[in-house]
C-alpha positions as CSV (number, residue, x, y, z in Angstrom):
1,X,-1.5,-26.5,15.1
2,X,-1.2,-24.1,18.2
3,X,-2.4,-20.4,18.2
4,X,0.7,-18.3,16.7
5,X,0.8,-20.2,13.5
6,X,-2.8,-18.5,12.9
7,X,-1.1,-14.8,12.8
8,X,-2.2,-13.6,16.1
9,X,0.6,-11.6,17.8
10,X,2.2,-12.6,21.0
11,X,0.5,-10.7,23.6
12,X,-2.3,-12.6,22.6
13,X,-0.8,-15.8,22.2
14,X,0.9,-15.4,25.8
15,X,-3.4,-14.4,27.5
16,X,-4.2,-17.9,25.8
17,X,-1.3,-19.9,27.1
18,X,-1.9,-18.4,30.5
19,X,-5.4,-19.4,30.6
20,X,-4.6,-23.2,29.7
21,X,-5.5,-22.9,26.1
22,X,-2.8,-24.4,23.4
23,X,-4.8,-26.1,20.6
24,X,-7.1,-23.7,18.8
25,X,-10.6,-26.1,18.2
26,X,-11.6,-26.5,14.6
27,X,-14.1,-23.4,14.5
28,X,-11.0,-21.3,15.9
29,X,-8.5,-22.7,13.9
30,X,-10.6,-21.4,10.8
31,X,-12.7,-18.2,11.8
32,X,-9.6,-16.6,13.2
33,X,-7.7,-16.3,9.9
34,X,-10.8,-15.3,7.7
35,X,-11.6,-12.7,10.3
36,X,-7.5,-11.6,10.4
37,X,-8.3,-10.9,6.5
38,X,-10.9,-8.5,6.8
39,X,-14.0,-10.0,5.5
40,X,-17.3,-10.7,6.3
41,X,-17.9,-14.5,7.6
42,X,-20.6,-16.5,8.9
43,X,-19.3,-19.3,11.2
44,X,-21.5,-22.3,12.7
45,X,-20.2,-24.9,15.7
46,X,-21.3,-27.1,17.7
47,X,-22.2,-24.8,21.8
48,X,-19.1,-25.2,23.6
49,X,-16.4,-25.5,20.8
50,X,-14.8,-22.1,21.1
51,X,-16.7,-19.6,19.3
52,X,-16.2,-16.6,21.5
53,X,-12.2,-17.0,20.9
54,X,-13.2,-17.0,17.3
55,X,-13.7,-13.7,16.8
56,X,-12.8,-12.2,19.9
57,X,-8.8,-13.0,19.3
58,X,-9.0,-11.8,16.0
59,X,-10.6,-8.7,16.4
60,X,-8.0,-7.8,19.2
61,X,-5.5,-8.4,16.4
62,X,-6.7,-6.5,13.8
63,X,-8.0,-3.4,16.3
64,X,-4.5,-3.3,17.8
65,X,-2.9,-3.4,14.0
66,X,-5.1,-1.0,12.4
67,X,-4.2,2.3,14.2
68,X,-7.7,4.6,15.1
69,X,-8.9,7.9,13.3
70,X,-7.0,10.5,15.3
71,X,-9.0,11.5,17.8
72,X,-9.4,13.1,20.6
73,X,-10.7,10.3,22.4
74,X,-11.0,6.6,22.5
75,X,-13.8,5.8,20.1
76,X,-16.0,2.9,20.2
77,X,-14.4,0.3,17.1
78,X,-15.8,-2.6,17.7
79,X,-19.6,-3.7,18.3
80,X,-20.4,-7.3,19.6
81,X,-24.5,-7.6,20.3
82,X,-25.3,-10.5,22.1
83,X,-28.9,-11.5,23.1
84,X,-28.9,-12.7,26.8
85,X,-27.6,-10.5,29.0
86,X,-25.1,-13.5,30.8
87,X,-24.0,-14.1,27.1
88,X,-22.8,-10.4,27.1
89,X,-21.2,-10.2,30.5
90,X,-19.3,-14.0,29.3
91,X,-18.3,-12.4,26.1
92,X,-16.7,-9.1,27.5
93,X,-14.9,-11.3,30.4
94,X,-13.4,-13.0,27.2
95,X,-12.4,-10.3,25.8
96,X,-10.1,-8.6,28.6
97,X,-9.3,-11.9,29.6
98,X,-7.3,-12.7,26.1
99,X,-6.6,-8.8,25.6
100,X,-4.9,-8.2,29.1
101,X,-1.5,-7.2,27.7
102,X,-2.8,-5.3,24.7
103,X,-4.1,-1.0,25.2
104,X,-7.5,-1.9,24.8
105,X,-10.4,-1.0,26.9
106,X,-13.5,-2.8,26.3
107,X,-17.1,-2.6,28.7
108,X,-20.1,-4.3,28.7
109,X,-23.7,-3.2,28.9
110,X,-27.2,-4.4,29.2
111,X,-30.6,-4.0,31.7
112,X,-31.5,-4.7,34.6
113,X,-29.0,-2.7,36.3
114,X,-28.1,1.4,36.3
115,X,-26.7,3.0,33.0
116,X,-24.5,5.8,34.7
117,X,-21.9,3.4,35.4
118,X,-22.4,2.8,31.8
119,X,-22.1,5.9,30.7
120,X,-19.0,7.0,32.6
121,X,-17.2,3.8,31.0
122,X,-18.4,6.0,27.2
123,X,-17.2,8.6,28.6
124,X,-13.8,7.7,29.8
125,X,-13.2,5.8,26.4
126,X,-13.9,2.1,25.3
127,X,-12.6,0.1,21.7
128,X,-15.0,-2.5,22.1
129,X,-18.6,-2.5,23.6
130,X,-20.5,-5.8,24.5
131,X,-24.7,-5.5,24.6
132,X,-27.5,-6.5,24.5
133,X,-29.5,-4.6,21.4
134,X,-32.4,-3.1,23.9
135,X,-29.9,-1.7,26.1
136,X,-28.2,-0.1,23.4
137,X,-30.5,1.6,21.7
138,X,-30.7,3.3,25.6
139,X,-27.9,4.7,24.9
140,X,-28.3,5.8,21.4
141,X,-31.4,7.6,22.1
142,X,-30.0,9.1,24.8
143,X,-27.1,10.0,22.7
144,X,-24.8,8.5,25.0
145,X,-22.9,6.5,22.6
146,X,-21.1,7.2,19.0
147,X,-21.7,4.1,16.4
148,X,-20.4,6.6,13.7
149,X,-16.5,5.1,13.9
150,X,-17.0,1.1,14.0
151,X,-14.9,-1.0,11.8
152,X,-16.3,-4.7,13.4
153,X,-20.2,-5.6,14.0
154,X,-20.4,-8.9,15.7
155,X,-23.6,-10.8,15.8
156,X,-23.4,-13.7,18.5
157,X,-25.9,-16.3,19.0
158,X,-27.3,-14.7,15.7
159,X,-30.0,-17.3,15.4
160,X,-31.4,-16.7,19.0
161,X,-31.2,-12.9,17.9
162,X,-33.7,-13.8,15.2
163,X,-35.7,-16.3,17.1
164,X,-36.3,-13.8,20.3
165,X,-37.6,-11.1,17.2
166,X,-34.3,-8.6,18.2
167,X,-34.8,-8.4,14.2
168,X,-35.9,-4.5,14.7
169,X,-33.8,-3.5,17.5
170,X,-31.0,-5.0,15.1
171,X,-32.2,-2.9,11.6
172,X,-32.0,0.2,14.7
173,X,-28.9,-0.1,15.2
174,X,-27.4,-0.7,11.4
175,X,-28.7,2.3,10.6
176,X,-26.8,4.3,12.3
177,X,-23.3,2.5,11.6
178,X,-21.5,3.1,8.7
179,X,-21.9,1.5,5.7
180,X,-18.3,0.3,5.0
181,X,-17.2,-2.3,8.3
182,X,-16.4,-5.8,8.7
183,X,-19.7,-8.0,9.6
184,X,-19.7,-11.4,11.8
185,X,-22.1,-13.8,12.1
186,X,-21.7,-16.9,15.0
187,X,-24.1,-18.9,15.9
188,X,-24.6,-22.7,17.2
189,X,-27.4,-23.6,15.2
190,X,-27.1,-22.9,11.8
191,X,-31.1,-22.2,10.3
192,X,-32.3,-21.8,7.0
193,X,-33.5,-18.2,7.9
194,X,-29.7,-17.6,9.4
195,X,-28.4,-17.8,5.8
196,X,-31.2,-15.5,4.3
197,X,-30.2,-12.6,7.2
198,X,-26.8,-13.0,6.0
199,X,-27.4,-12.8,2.3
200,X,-28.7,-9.1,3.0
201,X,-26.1,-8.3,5.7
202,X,-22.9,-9.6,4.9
203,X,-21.0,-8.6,1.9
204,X,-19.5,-12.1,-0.4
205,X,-19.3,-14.0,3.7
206,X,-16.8,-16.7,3.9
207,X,-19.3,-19.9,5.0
208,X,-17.5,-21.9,7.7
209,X,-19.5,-24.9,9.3
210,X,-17.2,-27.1,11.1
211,X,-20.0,-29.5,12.0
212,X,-23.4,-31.2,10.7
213,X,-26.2,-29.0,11.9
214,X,-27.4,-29.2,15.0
215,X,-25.7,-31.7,16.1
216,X,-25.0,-32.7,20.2
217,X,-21.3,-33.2,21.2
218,X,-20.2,-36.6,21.4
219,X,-19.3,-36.2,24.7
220,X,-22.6,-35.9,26.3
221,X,-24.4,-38.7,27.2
222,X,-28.1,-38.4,26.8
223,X,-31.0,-40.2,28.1
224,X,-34.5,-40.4,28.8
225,X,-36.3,-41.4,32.4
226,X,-39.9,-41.9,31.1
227,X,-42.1,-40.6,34.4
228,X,-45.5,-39.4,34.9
229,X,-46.0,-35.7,34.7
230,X,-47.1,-35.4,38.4
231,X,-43.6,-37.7,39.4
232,X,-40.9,-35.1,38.0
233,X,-40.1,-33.1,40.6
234,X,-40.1,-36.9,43.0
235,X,-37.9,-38.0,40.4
236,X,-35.7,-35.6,39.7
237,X,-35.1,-35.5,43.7
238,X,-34.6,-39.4,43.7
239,X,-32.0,-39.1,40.8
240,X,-29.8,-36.2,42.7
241,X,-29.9,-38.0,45.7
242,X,-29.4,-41.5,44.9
243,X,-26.3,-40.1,42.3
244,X,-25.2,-37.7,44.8
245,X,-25.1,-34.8,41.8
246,X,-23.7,-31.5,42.4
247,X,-23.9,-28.8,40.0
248,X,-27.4,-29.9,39.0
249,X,-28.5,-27.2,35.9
250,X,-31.9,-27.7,35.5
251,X,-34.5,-26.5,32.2
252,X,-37.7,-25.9,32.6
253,X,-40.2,-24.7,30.3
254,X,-41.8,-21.4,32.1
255,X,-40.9,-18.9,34.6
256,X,-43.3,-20.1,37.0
257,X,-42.2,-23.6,36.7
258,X,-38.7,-22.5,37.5
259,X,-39.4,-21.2,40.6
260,X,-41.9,-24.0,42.1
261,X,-39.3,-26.4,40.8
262,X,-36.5,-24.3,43.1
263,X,-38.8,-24.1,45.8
264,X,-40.1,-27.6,45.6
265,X,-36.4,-28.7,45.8
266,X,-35.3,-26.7,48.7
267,X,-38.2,-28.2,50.6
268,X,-36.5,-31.3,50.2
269,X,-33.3,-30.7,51.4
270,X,-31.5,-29.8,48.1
271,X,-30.3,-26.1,47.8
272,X,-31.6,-24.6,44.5
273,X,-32.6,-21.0,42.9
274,X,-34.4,-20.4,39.7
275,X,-32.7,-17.9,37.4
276,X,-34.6,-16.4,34.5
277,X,-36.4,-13.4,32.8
278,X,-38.5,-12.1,35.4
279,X,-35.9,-12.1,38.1
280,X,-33.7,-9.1,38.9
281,X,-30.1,-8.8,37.5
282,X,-28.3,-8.7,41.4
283,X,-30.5,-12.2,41.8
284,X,-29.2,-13.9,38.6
285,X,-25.7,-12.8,39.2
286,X,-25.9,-14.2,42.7
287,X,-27.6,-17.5,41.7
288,X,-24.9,-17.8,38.9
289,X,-22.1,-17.1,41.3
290,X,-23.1,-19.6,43.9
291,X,-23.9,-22.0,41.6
292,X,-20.3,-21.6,39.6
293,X,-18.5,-21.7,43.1
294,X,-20.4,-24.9,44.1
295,X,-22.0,-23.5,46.9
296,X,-25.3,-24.2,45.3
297,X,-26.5,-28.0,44.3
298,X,-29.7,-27.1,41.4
299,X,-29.8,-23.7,39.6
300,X,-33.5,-24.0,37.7
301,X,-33.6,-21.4,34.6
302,X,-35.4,-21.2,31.2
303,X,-34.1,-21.0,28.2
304,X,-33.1,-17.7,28.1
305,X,-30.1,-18.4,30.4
306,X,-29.2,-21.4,28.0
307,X,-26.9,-18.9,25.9
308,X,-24.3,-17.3,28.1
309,X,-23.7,-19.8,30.9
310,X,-20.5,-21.2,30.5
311,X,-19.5,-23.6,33.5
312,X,-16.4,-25.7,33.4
313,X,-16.9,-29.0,34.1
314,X,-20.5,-29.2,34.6
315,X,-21.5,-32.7,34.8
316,X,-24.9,-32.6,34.6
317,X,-28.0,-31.0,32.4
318,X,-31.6,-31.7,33.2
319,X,-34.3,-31.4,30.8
320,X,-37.5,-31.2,33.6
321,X,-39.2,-30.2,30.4
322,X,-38.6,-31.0,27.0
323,X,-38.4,-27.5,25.6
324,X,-41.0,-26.9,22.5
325,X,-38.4,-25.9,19.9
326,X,-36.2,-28.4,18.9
327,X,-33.0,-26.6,17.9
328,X,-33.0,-25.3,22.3
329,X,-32.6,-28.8,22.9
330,X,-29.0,-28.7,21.3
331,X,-28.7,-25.2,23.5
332,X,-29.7,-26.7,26.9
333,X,-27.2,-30.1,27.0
334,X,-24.4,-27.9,25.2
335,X,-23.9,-26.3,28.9
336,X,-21.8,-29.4,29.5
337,X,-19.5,-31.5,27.5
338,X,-18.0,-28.2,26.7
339,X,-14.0,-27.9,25.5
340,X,-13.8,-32.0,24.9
341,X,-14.7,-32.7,28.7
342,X,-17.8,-35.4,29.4
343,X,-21.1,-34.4,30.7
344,X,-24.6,-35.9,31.0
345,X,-27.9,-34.9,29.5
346,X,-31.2,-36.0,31.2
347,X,-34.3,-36.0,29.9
348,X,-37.6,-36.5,31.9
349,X,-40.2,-37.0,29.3
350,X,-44.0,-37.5,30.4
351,X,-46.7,-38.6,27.7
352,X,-47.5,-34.9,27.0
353,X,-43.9,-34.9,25.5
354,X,-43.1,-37.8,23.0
355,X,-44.2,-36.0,20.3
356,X,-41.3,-33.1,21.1
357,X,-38.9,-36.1,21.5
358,X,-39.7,-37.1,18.4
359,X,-39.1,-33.9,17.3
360,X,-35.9,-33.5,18.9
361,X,-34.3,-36.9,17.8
362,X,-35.3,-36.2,14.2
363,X,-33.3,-33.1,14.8
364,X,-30.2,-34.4,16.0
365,X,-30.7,-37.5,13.8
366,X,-30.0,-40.2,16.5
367,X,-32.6,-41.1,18.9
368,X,-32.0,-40.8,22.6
369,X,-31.7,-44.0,24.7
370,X,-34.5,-44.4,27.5
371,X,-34.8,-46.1,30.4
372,X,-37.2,-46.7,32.8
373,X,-37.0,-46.2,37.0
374,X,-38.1,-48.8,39.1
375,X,-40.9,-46.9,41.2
376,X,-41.2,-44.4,38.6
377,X,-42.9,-46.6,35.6
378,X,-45.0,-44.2,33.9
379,X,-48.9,-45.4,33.6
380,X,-49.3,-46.7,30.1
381,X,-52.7,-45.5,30.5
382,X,-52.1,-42.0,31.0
383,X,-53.8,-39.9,28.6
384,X,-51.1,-36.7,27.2
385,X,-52.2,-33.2,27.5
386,X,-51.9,-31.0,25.1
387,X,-49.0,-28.4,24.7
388,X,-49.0,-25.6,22.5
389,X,-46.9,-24.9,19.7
390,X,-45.1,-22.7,18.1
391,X,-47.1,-23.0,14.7
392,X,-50.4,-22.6,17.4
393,X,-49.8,-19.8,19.4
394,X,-50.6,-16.7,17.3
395,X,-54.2,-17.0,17.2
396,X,-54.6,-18.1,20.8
397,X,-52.2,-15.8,21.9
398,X,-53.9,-12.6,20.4
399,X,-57.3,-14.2,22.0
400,X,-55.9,-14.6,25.1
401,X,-54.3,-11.2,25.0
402,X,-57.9,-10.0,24.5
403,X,-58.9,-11.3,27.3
404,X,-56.2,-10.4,29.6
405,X,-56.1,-6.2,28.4
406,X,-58.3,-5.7,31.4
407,X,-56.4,-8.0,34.0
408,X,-52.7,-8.3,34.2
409,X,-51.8,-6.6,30.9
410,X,-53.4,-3.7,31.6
411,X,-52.6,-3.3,35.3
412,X,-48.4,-3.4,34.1
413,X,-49.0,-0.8,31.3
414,X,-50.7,1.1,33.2
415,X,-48.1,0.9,35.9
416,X,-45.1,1.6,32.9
417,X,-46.9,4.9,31.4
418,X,-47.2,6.2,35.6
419,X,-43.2,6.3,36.1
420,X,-40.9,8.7,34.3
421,X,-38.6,7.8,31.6
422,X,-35.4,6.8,33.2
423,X,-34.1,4.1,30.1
424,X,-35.9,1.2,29.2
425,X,-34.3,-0.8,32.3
426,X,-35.6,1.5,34.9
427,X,-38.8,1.9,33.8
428,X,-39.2,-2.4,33.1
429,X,-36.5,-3.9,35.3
430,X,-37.0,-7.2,33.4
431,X,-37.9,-6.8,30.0
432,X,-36.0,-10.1,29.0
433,X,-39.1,-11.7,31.0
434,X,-41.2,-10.5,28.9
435,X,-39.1,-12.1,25.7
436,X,-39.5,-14.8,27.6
437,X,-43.3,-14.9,28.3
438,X,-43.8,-14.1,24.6
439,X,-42.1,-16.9,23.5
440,X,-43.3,-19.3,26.2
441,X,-45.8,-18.1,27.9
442,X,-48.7,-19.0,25.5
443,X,-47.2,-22.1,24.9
444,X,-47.6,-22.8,28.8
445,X,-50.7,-22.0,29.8
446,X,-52.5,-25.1,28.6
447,X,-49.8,-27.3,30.2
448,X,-50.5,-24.8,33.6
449,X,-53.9,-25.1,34.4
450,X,-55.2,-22.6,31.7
451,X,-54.8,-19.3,34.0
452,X,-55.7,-17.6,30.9
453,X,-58.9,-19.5,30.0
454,X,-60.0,-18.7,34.0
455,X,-59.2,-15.2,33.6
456,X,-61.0,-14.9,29.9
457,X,-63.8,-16.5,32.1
458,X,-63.5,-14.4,34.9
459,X,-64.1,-10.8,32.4
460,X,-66.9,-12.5,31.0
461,X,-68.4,-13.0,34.2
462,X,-67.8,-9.0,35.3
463,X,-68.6,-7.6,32.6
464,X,-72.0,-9.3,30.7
465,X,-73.2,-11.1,34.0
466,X,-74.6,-7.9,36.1
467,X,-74.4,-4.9,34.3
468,X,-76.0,-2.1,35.3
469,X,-79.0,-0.2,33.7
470,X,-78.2,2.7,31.9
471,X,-79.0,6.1,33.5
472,X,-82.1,7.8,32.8
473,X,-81.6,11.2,30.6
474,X,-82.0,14.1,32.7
475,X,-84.0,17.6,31.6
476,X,-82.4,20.2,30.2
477,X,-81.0,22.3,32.9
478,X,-81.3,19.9,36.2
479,X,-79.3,17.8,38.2
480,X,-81.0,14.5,39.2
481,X,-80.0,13.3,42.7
482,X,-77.9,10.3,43.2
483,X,-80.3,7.1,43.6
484,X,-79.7,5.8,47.4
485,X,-79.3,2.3,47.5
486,X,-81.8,0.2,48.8
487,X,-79.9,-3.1,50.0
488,X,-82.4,-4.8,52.3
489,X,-84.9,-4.7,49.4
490,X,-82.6,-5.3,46.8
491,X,-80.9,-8.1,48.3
492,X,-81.7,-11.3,46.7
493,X,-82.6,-9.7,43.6
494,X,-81.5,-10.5,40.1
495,X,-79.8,-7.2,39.6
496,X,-77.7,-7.2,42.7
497,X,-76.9,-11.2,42.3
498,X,-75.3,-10.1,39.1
499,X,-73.8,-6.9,40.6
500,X,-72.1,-9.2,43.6
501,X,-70.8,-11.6,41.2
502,X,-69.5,-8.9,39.1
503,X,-67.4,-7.9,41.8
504,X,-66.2,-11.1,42.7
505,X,-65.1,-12.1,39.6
506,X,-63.5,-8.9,38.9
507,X,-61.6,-9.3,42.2
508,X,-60.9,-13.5,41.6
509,X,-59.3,-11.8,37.7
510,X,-57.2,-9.8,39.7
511,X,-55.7,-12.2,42.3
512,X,-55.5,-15.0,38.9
513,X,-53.4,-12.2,37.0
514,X,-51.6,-11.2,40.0
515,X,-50.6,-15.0,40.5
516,X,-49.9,-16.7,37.4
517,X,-50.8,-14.8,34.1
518,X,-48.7,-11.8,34.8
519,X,-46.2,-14.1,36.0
520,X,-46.0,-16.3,32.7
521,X,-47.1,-14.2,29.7
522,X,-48.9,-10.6,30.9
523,X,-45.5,-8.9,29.5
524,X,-45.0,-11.0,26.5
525,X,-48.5,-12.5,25.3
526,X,-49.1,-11.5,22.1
527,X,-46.3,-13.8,19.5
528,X,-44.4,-13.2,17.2
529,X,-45.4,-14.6,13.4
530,X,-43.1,-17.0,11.9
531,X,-40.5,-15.6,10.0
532,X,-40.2,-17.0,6.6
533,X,-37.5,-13.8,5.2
534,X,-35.6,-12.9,8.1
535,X,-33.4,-11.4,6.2
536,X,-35.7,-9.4,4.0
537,X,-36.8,-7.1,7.4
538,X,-32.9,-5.5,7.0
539,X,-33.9,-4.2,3.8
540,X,-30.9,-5.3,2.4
541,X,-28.7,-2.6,4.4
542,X,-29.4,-0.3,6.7
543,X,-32.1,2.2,6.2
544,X,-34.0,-0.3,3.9
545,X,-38.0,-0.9,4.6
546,X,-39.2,-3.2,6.7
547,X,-41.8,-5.2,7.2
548,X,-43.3,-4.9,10.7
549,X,-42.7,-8.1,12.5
550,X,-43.0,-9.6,16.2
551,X,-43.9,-7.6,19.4
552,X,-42.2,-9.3,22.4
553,X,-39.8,-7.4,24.8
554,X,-36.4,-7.1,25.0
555,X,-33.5,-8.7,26.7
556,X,-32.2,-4.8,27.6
C-alpha cells in the first residue's frame, strides 16, 4: 500500500516521498481514510508508529478541499492541542513539513516565550494553530484569537491531556468552538477513562486500535541492571563509558534529580543537560538542539519531555528511575525504536523500585530480563524505602501543602500577585514545572530526604516554640511607649531561647524552600484526585457542568 491509494492528493504525496516516507504504518494506513471521510475517530498506537501523519495529512487534505467561508481574512480552521510544549513545536514542524506545496499557513504557540510574535502570526492569517491549552486560553482572553470558524479539533496525546488535569483548560476551550466540527482523539496509551472522554466528546467515533494496549515496540530491547540506590549515577557512568553510548536520553523521576544527575555527569567527563519543567524555554530548545545534532552525549529530562521528543535513531533510553505510573514507562523507551529502527531500553532498578517493576511488567504483560553488573551487585540486605504513590499522595500532599503556605508556596504567590498581568507565560515563565511538581513532586519527597517533613518541622519550631506574649491593653486615650529591650538580662532566658530559635528556624525554612521544596513541588503540591469520569467533567458538550477537579499548573 503506498500513500496515494489512501486519497490524499499529490502535493501531499510528493512532501511524503521527499521526506523518505513510502509505506504508510498501520495507524496511518487506517486513521487517514476515516479522517478523509469527515468523522469523529479515536485512534490508539503504539509511541513512534506515525500518529502525527495520521491526522496531520488528512487534515491538509480535507482543509485544502473544503474551500473557507469567504472572508476577509485567513481564519483559524483547524485546532490541534497538544500537552507538552516540544509535542506542539514537533507537531506544527510536521505539518508545514508535509503541507509545503499546499496554500496553507499554519503556527504554533505555547509559554515560556513572548506572545507578540504570536499574535502577529493571528494577525497575518493562519489555517491551522498548534498549542498548548494554557497558552491558548492567553489568547482567547486576550481576544487575540477567533475559535468561532473551526471545522477540525485535534486532541494529541489525549491521555496525557487528562492525566496532567488539562481536563478544564480543555472544557474552556470547547466552549467557545462551535458545536458542529470534526473531533480527533490520538493517543499512545489507550485508558479506560480515554474511552469515557470520548463517549461525551465525539459524536458515533470510528475506534481504531492497531495494537494490544500498552504495549512496547518489538524493536526495543529492554533490560534491567539491579544496583544499589546510592550506585546509579556510578553505574550509569560505567555503562556509557564502557559502551561508548552517544545520544544517552536519560528519565528521572524529579526536577531536582534531573539536574544533579546532569551535573553529576559532567563532573565526570560526560557532557549532559537536564531538560524539564522548571527550565526556561531558550534552555530546552538549546539542550534539545545539541542533543539532536550530537553535540551533546546525556540529555536528563522528566517525563514531561517524554511526549514531543522525536529523535531518529536514538539508540539508547535510560530509566535512572522507574517512573511511578506504569503506562510512562511505555512513553519513556518509545523515544527509540521509533519508525521500525532498533533501540535499547535500560532500566536501573534499586530495591525501592521492584514493586513499580512489577507494576510495569504486568502492564506490558512480559517481564523485563535483568542482569546483574560485576562490581555493581546490589546488597541483598538492603532495606527499600518507601516511594509515594499516586493512590497516596492526596492526603499528604494537602498536609504538606499546609505546611509549606508559609515557606516556598507562599513566597512564589506572593511574588506572582506583585507583577502585572502580561499572559500567563510572563507572569510564570514555567508553569509546565509546576504540572510537573504536582504530579511528582509529592511523590518525591520521601525518596529526597523529606524536604517537606524538615520544613513542616521548621514552622513548627517558629511559630509554637517562642512566641511572644501578647501586649498589654492600653487606657483609653494613651499611647504606651515601646518596651526597650533588655538583652544582657534577657539573654539566657526562656523567652528569648525560644525567640532565637524562632528565628533560626524561620531562616533554616527559608533557605530549605529556597533549595529543594520550591524546586520539586512549591508550584504544584497540592494533587489532583483520581479521575474515575473523565469524561463526565465535559458535560457532555461544551457549556455542560462540571465537576471541579485537579489544581496543578499548566504546560502554557
Amino acid at each position: 500500500m503506498s500513500f496515494d491509494s489512501l486519497g490524499l492528493s499529490e502535493p501531499l504525496v510528493r512532501a511524503v516521498n521527499e521526506l523518505g516516507y513510502t509505506t504508510p504504518t498501520p495507524i496511518q494506513s487506517q486513521a487517514i481514510p476515516a479522517v478523509l471521510n469527515g468523522g469523529d475517530l479515536l485512534a490508539g498506537a503504539q509511541t513512534g508508529t506515525g500518529k502525527t501523519a495520521g491526522f496531520t495529512l488528512p487534515i491538509l487534505q480535507r482543509l485544502t478541499d473544503m474551500p473557507p467561508a469567504a472572508t476577509a481574512k485567513r481564519v483559524v480552521r483547524a485546532l490541534i492541542l497538544t500537552p507538552t510544549r516540544e509535542l506542539a513545536a514537533q507537531v506544527e514542524e510536521s505539518v508545514r513539513a508535509y503541507g509545503k506545496y499546499l496554500k496553507l499557513k499554519s503556527t504554533v504557540m505555547f509559554g515560556g516565550v513572548g506572545i507578540n510574535p504570536q499574535i502577529d502570526a493571528l494577525k497575518r492569517g493562519v489555517d491551522i494553530v498548534v498549542a498548548t491549552p494554557g497558552r491558548l486560553l492567553d489568547h482567547m482572553q486576550q481576544k487575540t484569537i477567533d475559535l468561532s470558524h473551526i471545522e477540525i479539533l485535534v486532541l494529541d496525546e489525549a491521555d496525557r491531556m487528562l492525566d496532567m488535569g488539562f481536563i478544564h483548560d480543555i472544557k474552556r476551550v470547547l466552549a467557545k468552538l462551535p458545536p458542529k466540527r470534526q473531533n480527533l482523539l490520538f493517543s499512545a496509551t489507550f485508558a479506560d477513562e480515554i474511552k469515557a472522554l470520548a463517549d461525551n466528546l465525539l459524536d458515533s467515533p470510528a475506534l481504531i486500535e492497531v495494537a494490544r494496549r500498552n504495549t512496547t515496540a518489538e524493536t526495543v530491547a529492554q533490560k534491567v541492571y539491579p544496583v544499589d540506590r546510592d550506585r546509579k549515577r556510578e553505574l550509569l557512568t560505567h555503562l556509557i563509558r564502557q559502551h561508548n553510548w552517544f545520544q544517552v536520553l536519560v528519565f528521572t523521576r524529579t526536577k531536582h534529580g534531573a539536574n544533579r544527575l546532569a551535573e553529576q555527569l559532567t563532573k565526570d567527563g560526560i557532557s549532559a543537560l537536564a531538560i524539564h519543567g522548571n527550565k526556561s524555554q531558550s534552555a530546552r530548545t538549546r539542550a534539545l538542539s545539541e542533543f539532536k545534532d550530537g553535540t551533546l552525549q546525556v540529555l536528563v529530562a522528566t517525563d514531561i519531555a517524554a511526549r514531543g521528543i522525536d529523535i531518529d535513531q536514538l539508540p539508547h533510553v535510560v530509566n535512572f528511575d522507574l517512573p511511578n505510573v506504569p503506562e510512562d514507562y511505555v512513553h519513556r523507551i518509545g523515544r527509540t525504536g521509533r519508525a521500525g529502527a532498533t533501540g535499547e531500553a535500560v532500566s536501573l532498578v534499586c530495591v525501592d523500585e521492584h514493586q513499580l517493576l512489577k507494576d510495569i511488567e504486568r502492564l506490558i504483560k512480559r517481564a523485563v530480563p535483568q542482569e546483574v553488573i560485576a562490581g555493581f551487585e546490589p546488597d541483598p540486605n538492603a532495606k527499600p524505602e518507601p516511594i509515594l504513590r499516586r493512590g497516596q499522595q492526596q492526603g499528604r500532599g494537602q498536609r504538606q501543602g499546609q505546611g509549606q503556605g508559609r515557606g516556598a508556596a507562599g513566597n512564589a504567590s506572593n511574588a506572582a500577585a506583585a507583577k502585572p498581568a502580561q499572559g500567563r507565560e510572563a507572569r510564570g515563565g514555567n508553569r509546565e514545572g509546576g504540572r510537573e511538581g504536582g504530579r511528582d513532586g509529592n511523590r518525591a519527597q520521601t525518596a529526597n530526604g523529606g524536604g517537606n517533613r524538615q520544613n513542616n518541622g521548621g514552622n513548627n519550631v517558629g511559630n509554637n516554640g517562642g512566641q511572644r506574649p501578647a501586649k498589654p491593653a492600653a487606657p483609653n486615650g494613651v499611647r504606651t511607649a515601646k518596651p526597650v529591650k533588655q538583652q544582657s538580662a534577657n539573654h539566657g532566658a526562656p523567652g528569648a531561647r525560644g525567640e532565637h530559635t524562632r528565628r533560626e528556624s524561620q531562616r533554616g525554612v527559608a533557605h530549605e524552600s529556597q533549595r529543594g521544596v520550591s524546586h520539586e513541588s512549591a508550584l504544584g503540591r497540592a494533587q489532583r484526585k483520581p479521575q474515575s469520569n473523565p469524561g463526565a467533567l465535559l458535560g457532555g458538550r461544551p457549556g455542560g457542568n462540571a465537576r471541579r477537579h485537579g489544581n496543578g499548573q499548566r504546560d502554557r
